[in-house]
C-alpha positions as CSV (number, residue, x, y, z in Angstrom):
1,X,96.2,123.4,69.8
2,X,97.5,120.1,69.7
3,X,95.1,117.1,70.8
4,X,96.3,113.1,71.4
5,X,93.0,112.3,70.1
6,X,93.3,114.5,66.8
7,X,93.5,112.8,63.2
8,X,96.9,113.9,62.8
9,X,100.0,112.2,60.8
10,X,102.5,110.5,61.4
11,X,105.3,113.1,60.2
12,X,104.2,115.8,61.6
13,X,103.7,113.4,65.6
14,X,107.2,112.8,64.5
15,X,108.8,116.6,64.0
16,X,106.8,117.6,67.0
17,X,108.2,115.1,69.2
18,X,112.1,116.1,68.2
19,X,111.8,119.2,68.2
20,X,110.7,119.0,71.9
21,X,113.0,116.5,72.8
22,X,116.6,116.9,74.8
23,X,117.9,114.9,72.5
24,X,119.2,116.1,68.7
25,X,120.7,113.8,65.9
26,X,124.5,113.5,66.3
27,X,124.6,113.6,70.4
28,X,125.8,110.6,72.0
29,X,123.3,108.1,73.1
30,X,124.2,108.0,76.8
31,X,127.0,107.9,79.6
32,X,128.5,104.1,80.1
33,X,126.8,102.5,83.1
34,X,128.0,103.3,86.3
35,X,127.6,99.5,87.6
36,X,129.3,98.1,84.1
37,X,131.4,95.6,86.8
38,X,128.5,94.7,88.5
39,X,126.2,94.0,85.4
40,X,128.7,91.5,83.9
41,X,127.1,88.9,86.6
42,X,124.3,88.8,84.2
43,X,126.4,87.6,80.8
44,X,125.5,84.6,79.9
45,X,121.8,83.7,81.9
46,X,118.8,84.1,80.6
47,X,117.4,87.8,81.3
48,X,114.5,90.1,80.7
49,X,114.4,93.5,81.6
50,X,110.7,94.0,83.5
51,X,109.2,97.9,83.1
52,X,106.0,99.9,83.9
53,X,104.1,102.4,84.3
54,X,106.2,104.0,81.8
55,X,103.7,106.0,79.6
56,X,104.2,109.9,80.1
57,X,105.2,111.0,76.1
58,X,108.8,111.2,77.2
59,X,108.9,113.4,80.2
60,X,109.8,113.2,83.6
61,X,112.9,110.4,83.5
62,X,111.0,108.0,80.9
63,X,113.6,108.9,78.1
64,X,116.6,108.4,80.3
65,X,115.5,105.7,81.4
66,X,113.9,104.3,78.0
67,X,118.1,105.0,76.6
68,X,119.5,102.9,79.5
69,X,117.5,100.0,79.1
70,X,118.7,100.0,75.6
71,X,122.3,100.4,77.2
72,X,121.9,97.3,79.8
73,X,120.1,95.2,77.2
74,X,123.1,95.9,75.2
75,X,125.6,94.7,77.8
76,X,123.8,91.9,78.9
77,X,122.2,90.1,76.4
78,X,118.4,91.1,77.2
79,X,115.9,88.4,75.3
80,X,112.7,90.5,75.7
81,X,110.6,93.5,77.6
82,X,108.1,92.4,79.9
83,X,105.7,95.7,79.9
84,X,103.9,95.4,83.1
85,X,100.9,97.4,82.6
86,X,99.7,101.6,81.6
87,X,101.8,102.2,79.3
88,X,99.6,104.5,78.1
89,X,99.1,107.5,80.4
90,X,96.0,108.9,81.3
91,X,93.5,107.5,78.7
92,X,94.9,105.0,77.1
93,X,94.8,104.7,73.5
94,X,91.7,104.9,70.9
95,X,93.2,102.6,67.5
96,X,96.1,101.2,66.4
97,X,97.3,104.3,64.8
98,X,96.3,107.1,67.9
99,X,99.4,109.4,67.9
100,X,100.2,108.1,71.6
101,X,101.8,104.9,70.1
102,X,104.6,107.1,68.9
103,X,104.9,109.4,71.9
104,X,105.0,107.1,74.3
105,X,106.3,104.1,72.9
106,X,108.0,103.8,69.0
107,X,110.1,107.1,69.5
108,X,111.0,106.8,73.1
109,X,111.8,102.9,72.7
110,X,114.0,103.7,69.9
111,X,117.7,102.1,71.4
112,X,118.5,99.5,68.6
113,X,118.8,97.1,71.5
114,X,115.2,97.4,72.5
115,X,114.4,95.9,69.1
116,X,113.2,93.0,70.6
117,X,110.3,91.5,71.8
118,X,107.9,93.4,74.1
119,X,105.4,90.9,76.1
120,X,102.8,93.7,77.7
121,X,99.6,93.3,80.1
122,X,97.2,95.6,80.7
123,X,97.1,98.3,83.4
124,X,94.5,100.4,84.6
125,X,95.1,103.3,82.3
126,X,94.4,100.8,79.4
127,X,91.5,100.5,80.4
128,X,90.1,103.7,80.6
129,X,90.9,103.8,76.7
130,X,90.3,100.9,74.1
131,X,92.1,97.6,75.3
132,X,91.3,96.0,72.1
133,X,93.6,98.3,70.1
134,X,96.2,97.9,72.7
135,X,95.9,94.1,71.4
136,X,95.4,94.9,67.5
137,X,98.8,96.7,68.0
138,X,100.3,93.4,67.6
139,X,99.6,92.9,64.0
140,X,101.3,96.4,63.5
141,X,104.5,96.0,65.6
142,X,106.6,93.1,65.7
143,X,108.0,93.7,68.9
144,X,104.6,93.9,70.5
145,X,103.7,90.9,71.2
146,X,100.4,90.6,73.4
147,X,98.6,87.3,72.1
148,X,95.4,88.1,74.6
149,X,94.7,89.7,77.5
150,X,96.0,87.0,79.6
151,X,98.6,84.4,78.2
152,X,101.9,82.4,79.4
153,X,105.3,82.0,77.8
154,X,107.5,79.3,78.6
155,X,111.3,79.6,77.8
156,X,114.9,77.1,78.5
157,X,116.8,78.6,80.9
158,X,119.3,75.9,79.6
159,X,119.3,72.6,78.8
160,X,118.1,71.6,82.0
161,X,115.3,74.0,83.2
162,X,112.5,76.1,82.1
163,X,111.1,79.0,83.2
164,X,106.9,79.6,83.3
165,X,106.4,83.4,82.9
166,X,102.5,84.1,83.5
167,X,101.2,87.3,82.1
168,X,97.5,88.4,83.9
169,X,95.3,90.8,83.1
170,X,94.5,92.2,87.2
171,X,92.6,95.7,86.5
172,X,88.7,92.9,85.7
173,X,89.9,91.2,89.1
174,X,89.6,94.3,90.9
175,X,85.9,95.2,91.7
176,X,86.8,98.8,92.0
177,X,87.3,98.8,88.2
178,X,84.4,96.9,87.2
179,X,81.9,98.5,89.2
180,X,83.3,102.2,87.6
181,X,81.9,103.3,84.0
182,X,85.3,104.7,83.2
183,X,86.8,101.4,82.6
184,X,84.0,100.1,80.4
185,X,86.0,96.9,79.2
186,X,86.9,95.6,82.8
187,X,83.3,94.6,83.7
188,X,83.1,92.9,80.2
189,X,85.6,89.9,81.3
190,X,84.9,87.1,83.2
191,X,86.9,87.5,86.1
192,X,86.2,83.6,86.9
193,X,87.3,82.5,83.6
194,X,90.8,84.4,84.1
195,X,90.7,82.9,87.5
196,X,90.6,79.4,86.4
197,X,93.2,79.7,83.5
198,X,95.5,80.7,85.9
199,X,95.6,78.2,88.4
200,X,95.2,75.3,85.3
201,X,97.9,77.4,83.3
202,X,100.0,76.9,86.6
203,X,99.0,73.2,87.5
204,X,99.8,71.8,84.3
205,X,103.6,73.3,84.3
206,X,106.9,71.5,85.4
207,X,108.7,74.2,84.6
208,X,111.5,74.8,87.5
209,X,111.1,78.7,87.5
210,X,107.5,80.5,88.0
211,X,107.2,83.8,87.4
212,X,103.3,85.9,87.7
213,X,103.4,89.5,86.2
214,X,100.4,91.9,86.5
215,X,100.0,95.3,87.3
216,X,98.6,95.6,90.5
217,X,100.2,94.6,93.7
218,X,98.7,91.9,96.0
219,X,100.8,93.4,98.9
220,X,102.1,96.8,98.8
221,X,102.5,100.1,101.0
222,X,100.6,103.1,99.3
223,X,97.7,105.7,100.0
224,X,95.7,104.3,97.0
225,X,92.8,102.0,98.2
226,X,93.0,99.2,100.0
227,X,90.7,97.3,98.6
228,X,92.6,96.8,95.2
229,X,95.0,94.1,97.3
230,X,92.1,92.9,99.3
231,X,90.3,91.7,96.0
232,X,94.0,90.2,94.7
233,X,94.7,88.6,98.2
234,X,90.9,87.0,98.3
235,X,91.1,86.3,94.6
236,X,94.4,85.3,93.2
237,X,97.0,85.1,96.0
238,X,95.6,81.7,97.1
239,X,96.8,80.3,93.6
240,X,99.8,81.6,93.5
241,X,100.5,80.5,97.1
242,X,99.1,76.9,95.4
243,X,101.4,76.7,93.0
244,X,104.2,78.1,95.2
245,X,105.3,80.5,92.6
246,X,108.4,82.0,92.9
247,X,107.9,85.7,91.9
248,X,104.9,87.9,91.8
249,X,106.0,91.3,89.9
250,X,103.8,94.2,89.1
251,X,104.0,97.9,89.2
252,X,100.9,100.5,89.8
253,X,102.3,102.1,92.8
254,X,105.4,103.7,91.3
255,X,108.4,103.3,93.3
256,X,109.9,100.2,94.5
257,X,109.1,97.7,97.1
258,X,110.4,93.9,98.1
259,X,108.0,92.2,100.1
260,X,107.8,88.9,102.5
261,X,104.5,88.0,103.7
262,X,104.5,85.6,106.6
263,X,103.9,82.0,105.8
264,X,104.5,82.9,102.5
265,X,107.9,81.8,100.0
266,X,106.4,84.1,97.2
267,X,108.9,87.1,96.8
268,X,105.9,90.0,96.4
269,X,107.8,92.4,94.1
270,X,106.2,96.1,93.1
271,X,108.5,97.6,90.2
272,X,109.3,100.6,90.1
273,X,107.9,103.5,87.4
274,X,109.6,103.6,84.1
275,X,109.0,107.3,83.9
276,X,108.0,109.1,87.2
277,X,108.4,107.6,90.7
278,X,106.4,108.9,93.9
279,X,107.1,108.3,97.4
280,X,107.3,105.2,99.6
281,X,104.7,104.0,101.8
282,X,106.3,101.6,104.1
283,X,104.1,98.1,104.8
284,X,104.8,95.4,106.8
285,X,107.0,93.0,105.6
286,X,109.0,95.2,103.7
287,X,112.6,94.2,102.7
288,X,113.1,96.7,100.8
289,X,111.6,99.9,98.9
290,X,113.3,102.8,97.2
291,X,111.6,105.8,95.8
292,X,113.9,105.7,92.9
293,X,112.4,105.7,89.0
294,X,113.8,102.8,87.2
295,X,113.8,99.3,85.6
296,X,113.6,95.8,86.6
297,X,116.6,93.3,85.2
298,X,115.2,89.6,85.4
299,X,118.4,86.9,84.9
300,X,117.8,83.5,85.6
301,X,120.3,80.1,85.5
302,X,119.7,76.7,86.7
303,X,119.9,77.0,89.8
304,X,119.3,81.1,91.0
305,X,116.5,83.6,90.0
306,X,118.2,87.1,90.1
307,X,116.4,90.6,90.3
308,X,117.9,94.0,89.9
309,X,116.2,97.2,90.5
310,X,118.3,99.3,87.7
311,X,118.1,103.4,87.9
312,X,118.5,105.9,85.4
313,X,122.0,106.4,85.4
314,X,122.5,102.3,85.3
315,X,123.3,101.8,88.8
316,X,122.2,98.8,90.6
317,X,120.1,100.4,93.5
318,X,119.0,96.8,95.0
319,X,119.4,93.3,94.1
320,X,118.2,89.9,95.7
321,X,118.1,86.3,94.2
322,X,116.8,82.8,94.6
323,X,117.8,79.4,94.5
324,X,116.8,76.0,94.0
């Protein structure tokens, strides 16, 4: 019987995995997006495709899905993959060379537009394996790039803005997590220290654009506990609402929701599963949700911040921007 945590090779990981796939040598990669027209508004910015929750060894729609981010990255010009969190499904990983990191990444990921920087945080199913592998992995795959558990990137927009992407590591903010043994490494960080990075990582910026990513929502409707968001909205929405960010993104929740909190300018956005998508639970505030599985398209230009929720068979299910 075959076990994720068994010393197994590579090679044979590999001719298991094929031989189970849908997909042989010599097929066409994939359909042309249906929303080709509607995708050439992104040529030319500065985009990132955002995806989650994404982890499931190739089934449900994470391979369809995995091929058409390769296809939009290819029409669009992506720059990078910003992997918000688990994906690893349901244990995480053990070491830098656990089987999983073929399953449910290198052989699903494997569009040759996708060969590009990844920029992942940690979700809650990283945690209930060894998060410090999950780092490691970085000295093992060049498109994994995960500095630390929390880090920033800056990058030109053009040669007159910047854009402040904030990458935060939510599961040790949640006391949920650090008061359970089954996420051993979340009670080991300093939830202050993360805390106060955050809000000087934010104060010192001038960048135009501000964008936090982290894996669970601050607002969100969903029949997991409550008291996930009531711990983010005590702990870090009064730095974000600082800083007057522009974007919050995470995922956790699986499907798709747009929210507007009152007093608030923060778009609240929870992105939809990479793999396999549940139900919505609506919440006040809601703009918009959809129960679709899917992808995120980030594009950004001077003077507008664009997001597009992206489904399997490329169409754009919602989109919404932002200017300045």
């Amino acid at each position: 019987m075959y076990c994720p945590r068994c010393s197994i090779t590579g090679f044979v990981v590999l001719i298991l995995f094929f031989f189970t796939t849908s997909q042989s040598f010599g097929q066409p990669r994939i359909v042309v997006p249906i929303d080709s027209v509607r995708l050439s508004q992104f040529d030319g910015k500065f985009n990132f495709i955002i995806a989650n929750d994404l982890g499931k060894n190739g089934y449900y729609d994470q391979k369809p899905i995995a091929e058409m981010m390769g296809e939009v990255s290819g029409r669009t010009g992506v720059d990078f993959v910003a992997a918000v969190g688990d994906v690893h499904h349901f244990y995480g990983v053990q070491s830098v060379n656990d089987p999983l990191w073929l399953t449910n990444f290198e052989l699903v990921y494997s569009h040759p537009e996708l060969m590009i920087p990844w920029y992942p945080v940690l979700g809650n199913h990283e945690y209930r394996g060894n998060t410090s592998a999950v780092l490691a992995y970085s000295s093992v795959s060049r498109r994994w790039q995960m500095p630390a558990r929390y880090y920033s990137k800056s990058f030109a927009v053009s040669d007159f803005s910047q854009v402040l992407l904030v990458f935060i590591d939510t599961t040790p903010l949640i006391d949920r997590y650090r008061n359970d043994s089954k996420y051993a490494d979340a009670s080991n960080e300093n939830l202050e220290t993360q805390l106060k990075w955050i809000d000087e990582t934010l104060a010192k910026s001038t960048a135009e654009w501000k964008i936090v990513l982290g894996h669970h929502p601050i607002f969100t409707g969903t029949t997991k506990a409550d008291l996930e968001q009531i711990d983010l909205q005590k702990r870090l929405k009064p730095i974000l609402e600082k800083y007057k960010v522009d974007t919050y993104v995470c995922g956790h929740i699986h499907n798709f929701q747009h929210i507007k909190v009152a007093d608030s300018g923060i778009d609240y956005i929870v992105n939809t599963s990479a793999s396999q998508a549940r139900p919505v639970v609506k919440h006040e505030g809601m703009v918009f949700s959809s129960g679709e599985a899917g992808f995120m398209m980030c594009s950004i230009d001077d003077n507008e911040l664009k997001m597009a929720l992206i489904n399997k068979s490329g169409r754009i299910v919602y989109q919404f921007s932002r200017k300045k």
